[in-house]
FIKOLZA-1660 file (N, C-alpha, C; in steps of 0.1 Angstrom, whole numbers, plus 5000, padded with zeros to 4 digits):
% residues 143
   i   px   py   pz ch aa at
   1 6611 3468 0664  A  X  N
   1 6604 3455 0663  A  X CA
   1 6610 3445 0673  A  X  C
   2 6621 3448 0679  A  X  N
   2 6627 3439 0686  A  X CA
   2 6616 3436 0696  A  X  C
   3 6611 3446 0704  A  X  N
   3 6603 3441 0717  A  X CA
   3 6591 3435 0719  A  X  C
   4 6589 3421 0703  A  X  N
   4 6575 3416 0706  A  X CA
   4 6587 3404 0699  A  X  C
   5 6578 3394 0708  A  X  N
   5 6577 3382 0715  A  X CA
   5 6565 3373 0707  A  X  C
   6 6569 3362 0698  A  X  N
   6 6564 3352 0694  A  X CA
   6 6563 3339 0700  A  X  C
   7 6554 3332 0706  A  X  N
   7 6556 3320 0713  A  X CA
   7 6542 3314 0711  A  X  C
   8 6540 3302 0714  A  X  N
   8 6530 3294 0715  A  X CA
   8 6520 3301 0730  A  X  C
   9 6505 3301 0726  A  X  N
   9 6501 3304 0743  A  X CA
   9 6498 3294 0751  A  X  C
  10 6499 3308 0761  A  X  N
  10 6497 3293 0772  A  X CA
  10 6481 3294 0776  A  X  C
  11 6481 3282 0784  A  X  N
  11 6462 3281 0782  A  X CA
  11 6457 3290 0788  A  X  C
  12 6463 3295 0802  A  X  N
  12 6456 3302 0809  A  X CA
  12 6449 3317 0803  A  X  C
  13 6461 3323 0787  A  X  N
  13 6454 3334 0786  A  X CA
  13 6446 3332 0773  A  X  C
  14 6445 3318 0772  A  X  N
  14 6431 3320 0759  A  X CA
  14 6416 3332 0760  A  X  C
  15 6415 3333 0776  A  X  N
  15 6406 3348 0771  A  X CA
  15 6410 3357 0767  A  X  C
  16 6419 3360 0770  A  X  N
  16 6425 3373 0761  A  X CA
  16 6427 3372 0747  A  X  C
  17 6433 3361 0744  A  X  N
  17 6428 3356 0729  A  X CA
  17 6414 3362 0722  A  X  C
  18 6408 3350 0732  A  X  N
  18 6391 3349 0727  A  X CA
  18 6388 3368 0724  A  X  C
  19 6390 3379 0734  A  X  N
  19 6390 3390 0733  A  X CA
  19 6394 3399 0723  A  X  C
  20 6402 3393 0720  A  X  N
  20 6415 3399 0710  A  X CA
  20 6413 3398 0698  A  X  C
  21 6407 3387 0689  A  X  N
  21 6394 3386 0681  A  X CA
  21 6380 3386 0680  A  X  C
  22 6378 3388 0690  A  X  N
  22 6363 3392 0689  A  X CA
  22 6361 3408 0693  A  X  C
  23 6374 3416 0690  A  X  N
  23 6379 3428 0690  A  X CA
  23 6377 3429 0674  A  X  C
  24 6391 3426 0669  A  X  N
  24 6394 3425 0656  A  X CA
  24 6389 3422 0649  A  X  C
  25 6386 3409 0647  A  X  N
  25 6380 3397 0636  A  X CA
  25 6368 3391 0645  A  X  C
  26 6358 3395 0647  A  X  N
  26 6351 3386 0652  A  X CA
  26 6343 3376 0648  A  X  C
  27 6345 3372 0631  A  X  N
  27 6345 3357 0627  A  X CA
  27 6354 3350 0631  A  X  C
  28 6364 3355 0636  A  X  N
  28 6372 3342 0634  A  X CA
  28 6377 3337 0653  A  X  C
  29 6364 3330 0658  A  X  N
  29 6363 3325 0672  A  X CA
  29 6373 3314 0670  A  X  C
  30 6382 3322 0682  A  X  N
  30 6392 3308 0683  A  X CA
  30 6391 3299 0693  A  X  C
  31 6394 3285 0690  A  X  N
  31 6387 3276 0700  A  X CA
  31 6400 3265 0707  A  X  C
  32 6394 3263 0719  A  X  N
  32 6405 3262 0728  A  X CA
  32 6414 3248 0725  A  X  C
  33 6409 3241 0717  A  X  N
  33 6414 3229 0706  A  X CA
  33 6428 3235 0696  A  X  C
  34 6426 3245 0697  A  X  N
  34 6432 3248 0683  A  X CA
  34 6448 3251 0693  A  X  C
  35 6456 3247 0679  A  X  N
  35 6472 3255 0687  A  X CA
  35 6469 3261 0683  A  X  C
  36 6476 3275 0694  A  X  N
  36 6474 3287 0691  A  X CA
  36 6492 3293 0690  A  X  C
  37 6496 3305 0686  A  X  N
  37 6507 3313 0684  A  X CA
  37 6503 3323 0687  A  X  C
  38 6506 3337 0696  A  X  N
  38 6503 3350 0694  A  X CA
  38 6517 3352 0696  A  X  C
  39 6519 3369 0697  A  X  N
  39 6527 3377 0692  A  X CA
  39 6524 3391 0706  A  X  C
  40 6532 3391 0716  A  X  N
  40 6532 3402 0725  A  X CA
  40 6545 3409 0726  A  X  C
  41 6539 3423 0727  A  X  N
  41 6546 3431 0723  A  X CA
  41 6543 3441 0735  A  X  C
  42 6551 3454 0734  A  X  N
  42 6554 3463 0750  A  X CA
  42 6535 3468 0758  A  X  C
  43 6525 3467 0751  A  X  N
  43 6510 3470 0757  A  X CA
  43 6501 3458 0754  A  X  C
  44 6510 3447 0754  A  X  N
  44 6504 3426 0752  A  X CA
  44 6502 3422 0743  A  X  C
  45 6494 3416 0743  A  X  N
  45 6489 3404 0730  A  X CA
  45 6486 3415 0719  A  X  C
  46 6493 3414 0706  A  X  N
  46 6490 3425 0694  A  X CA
  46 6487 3412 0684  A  X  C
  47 6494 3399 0684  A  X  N
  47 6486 3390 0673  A  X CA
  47 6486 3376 0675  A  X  C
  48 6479 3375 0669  A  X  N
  48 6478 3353 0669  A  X CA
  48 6474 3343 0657  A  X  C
  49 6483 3336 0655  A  X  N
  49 6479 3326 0645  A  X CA
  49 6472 3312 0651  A  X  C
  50 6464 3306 0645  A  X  N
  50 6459 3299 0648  A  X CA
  50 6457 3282 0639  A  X  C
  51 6459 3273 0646  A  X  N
  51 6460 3257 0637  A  X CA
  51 6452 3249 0644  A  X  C
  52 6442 3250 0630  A  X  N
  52 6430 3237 0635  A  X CA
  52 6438 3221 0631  A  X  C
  53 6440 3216 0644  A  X  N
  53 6442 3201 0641  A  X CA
  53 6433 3194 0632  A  X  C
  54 6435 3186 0623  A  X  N
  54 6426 3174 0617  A  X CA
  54 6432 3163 0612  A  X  C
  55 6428 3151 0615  A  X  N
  55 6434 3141 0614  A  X CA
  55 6444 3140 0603  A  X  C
  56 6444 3143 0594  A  X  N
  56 6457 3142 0583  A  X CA
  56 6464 3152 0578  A  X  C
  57 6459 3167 0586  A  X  N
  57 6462 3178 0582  A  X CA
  57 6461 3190 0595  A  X  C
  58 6465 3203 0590  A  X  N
  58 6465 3213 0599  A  X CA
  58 6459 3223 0594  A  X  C
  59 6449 3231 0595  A  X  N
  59 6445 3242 0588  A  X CA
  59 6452 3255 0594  A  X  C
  60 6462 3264 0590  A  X  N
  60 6468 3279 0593  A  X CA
  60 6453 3288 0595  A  X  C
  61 6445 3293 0600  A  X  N
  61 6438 3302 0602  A  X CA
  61 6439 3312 0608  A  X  C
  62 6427 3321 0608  A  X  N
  62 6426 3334 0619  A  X CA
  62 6436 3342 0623  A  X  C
  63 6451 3339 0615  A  X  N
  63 6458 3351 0616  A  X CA
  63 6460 3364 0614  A  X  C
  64 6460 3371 0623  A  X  N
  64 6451 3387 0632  A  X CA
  64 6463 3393 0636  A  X  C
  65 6471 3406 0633  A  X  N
  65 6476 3414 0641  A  X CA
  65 6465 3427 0645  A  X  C
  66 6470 3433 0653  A  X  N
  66 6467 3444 0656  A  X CA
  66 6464 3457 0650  A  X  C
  67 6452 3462 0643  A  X  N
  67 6450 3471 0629  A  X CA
  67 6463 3480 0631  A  X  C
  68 6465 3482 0639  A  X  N
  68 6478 3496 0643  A  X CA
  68 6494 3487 0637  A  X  C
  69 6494 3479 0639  A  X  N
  69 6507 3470 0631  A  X CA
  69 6506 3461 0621  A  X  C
  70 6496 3464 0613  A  X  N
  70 6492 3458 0600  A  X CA
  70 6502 3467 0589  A  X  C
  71 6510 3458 0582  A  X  N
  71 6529 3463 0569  A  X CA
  71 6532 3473 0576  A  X  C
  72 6538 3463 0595  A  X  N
  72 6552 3464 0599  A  X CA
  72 6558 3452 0598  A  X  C
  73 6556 3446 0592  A  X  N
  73 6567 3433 0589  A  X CA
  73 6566 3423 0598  A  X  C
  74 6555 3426 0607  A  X  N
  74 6556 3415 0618  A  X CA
  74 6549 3405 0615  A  X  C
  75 6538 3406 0606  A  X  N
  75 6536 3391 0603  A  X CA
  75 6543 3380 0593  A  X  C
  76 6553 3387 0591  A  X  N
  76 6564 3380 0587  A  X CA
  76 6573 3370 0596  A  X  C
  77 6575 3381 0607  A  X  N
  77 6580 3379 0616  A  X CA
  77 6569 3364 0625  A  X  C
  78 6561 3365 0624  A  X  N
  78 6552 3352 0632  A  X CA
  78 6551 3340 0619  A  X  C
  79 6552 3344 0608  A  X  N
  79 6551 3331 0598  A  X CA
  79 6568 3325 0599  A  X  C
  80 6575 3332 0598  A  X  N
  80 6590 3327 0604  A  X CA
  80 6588 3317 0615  A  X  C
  81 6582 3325 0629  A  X  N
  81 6581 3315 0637  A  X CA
  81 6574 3304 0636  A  X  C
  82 6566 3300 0634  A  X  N
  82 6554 3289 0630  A  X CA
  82 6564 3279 0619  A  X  C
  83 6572 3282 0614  A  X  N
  83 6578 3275 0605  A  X CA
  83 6579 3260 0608  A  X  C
  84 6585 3258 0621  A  X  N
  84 6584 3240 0620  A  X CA
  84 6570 3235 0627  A  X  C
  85 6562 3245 0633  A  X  N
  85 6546 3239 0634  A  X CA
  85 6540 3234 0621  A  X  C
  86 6544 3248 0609  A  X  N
  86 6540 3240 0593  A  X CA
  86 6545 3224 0589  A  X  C
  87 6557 3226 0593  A  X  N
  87 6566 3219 0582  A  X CA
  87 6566 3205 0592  A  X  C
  88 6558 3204 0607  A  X  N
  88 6552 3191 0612  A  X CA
  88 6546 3185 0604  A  X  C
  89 6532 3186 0598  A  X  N
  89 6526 3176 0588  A  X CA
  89 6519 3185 0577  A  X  C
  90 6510 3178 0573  A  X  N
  90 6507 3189 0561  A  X CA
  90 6497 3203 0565  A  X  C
  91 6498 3209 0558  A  X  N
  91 6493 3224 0562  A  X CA
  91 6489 3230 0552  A  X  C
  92 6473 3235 0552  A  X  N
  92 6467 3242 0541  A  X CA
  92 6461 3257 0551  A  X  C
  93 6458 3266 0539  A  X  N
  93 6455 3278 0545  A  X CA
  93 6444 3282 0533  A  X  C
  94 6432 3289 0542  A  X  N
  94 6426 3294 0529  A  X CA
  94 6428 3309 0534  A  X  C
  95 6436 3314 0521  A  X  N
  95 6439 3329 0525  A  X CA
  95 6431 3339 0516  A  X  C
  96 6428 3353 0522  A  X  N
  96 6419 3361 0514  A  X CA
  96 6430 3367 0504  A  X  C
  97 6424 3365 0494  A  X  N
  97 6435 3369 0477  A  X CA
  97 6445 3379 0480  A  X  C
  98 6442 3392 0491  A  X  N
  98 6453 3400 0485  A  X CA
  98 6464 3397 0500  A  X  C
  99 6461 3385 0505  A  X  N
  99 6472 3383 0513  A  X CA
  99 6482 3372 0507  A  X  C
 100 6479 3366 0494  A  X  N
 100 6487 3351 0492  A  X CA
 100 6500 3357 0488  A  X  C
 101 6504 3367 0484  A  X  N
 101 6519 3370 0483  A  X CA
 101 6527 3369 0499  A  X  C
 102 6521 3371 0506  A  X  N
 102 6528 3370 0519  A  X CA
 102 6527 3357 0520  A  X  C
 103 6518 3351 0521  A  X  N
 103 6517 3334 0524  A  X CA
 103 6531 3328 0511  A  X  C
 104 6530 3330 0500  A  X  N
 104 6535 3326 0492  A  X CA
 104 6557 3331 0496  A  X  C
 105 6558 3341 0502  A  X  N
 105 6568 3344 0507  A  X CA
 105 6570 3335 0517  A  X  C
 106 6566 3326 0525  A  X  N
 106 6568 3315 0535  A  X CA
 106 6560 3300 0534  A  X  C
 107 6564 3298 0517  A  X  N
 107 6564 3284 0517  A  X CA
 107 6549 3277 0509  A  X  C
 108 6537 3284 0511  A  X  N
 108 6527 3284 0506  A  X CA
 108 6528 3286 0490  A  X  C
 109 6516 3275 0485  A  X  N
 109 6515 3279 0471  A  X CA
 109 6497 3275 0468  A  X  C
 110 6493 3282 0457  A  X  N
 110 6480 3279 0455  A  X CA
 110 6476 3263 0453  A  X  C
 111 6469 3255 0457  A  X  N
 111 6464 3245 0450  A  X CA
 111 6450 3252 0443  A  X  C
 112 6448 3236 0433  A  X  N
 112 6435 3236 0432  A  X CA
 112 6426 3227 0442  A  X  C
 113 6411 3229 0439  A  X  N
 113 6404 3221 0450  A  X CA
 113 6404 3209 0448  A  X  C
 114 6406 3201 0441  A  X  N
 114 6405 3184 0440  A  X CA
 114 6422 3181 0449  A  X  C
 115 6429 3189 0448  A  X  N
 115 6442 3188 0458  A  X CA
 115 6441 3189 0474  A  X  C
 116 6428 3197 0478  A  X  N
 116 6426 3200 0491  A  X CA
 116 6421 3182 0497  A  X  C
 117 6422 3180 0511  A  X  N
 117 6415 3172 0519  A  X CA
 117 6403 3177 0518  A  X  C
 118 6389 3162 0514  A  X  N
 118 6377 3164 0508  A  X CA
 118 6373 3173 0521  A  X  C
 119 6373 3174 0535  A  X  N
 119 6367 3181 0543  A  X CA
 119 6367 3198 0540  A  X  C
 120 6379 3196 0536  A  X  N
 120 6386 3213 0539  A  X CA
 120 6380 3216 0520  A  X  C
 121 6384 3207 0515  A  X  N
 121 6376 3213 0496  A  X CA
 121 6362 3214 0499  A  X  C
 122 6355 3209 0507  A  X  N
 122 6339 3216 0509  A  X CA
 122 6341 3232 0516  A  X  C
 123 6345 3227 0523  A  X  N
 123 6345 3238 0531  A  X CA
 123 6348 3253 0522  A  X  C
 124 6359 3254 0516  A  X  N
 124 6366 3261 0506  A  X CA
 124 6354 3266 0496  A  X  C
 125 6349 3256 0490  A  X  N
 125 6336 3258 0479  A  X CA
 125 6328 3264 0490  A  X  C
 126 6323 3261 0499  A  X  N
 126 6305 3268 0503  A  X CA
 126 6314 3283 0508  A  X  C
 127 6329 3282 0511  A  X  N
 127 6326 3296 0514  A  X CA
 127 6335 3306 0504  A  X  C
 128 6337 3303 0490  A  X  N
 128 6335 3306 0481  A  X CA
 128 6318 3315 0472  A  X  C
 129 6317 3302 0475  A  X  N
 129 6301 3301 0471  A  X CA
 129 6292 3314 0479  A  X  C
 130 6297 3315 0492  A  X  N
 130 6288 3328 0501  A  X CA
 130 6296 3341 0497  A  X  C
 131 6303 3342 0487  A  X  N
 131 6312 3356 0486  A  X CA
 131 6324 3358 0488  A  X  C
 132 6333 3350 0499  A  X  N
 132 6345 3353 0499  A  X CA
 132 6356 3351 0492  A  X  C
 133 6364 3360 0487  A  X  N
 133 6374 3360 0478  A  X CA
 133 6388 3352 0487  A  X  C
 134 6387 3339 0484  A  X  N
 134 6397 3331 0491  A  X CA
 134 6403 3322 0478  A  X  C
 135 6418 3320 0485  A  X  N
 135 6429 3313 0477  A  X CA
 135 6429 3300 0486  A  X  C
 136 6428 3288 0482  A  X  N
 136 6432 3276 0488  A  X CA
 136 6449 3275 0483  A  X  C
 137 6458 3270 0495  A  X  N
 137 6470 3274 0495  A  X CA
 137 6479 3264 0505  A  X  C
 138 6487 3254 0499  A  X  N
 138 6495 3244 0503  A  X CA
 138 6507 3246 0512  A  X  C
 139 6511 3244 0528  A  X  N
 139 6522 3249 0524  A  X CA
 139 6539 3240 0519  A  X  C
 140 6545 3238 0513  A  X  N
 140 6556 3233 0506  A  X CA
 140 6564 3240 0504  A  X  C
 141 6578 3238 0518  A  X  N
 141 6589 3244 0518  A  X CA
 141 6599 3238 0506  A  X  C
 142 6609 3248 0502  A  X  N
 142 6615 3248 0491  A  X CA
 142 6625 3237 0498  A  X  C
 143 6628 3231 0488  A  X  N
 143 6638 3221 0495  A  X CA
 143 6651 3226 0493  A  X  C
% end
């Protein structure tokens, strides 16, 4: 695991990004607004996290490794890194149920929705509401 590389991207290779999930995940279109994080390793880009700015908050999204390094420990290894992008301002994530123990391993805890920013608790309900099994999830480093 030593030979991948965690950093912020740089702009020039947001296609590869844009590629990289619409490979993998192709709901989750990343947009050139967003900080981005990926994760290169010895044959490139294997993953990327992603933070929608909003004025009083940050939303954690679209975090994507590579189906072939999905529990090798590396997205451990990228929530480590992201640590003081979280712990900048406040930061919610809506994570699908059977990933909140890992969220919860780096600082995250469930809220309820009257706790979320009204933007992000709509959002949360309608896509609730269409089927998706999601945890709304705060994150709050242990002091």
């Amino acid at each position: 695991m030593d030979n991948y590389h965690i950093h912020p991207l740089e702009p020039l290779r947001f296609p590869l990004v844009a590629r990289f999930y619409k490979t993998y995940y192709p709901p989750g279109k990343p947009k050139k607004d967003e900080h981005i994080w990926v994760v290169d390793g010895p044959s490139g880009l294997c993953g990327a996290v992603r933070f929608q700015q909003r004025q009083n908050y940050q939303l954690l999204t679209g975090m994507l490794l590579h189906p072939h390094l999905r529990g090798s420990g590396l997205s451990h290894r990228l929530l480590d890194a992201v640590q003081p992008v979280l712990a900048h301002r406040p930061s919610f994530c809506l994570a699908f149920r059977p990933l909140t123990a890992l969220y919860v391993q780096h600082g995250f805890s469930s809220v309820d929705t009257p706790a979320l920013p009204e933007e992000l608790a709509a959002r949360y309900q309608s896509y609730c509401h269409s089927g998706k099994d999601l945890v709304a999830m705060q994150y709050a480093p242990k002091a």
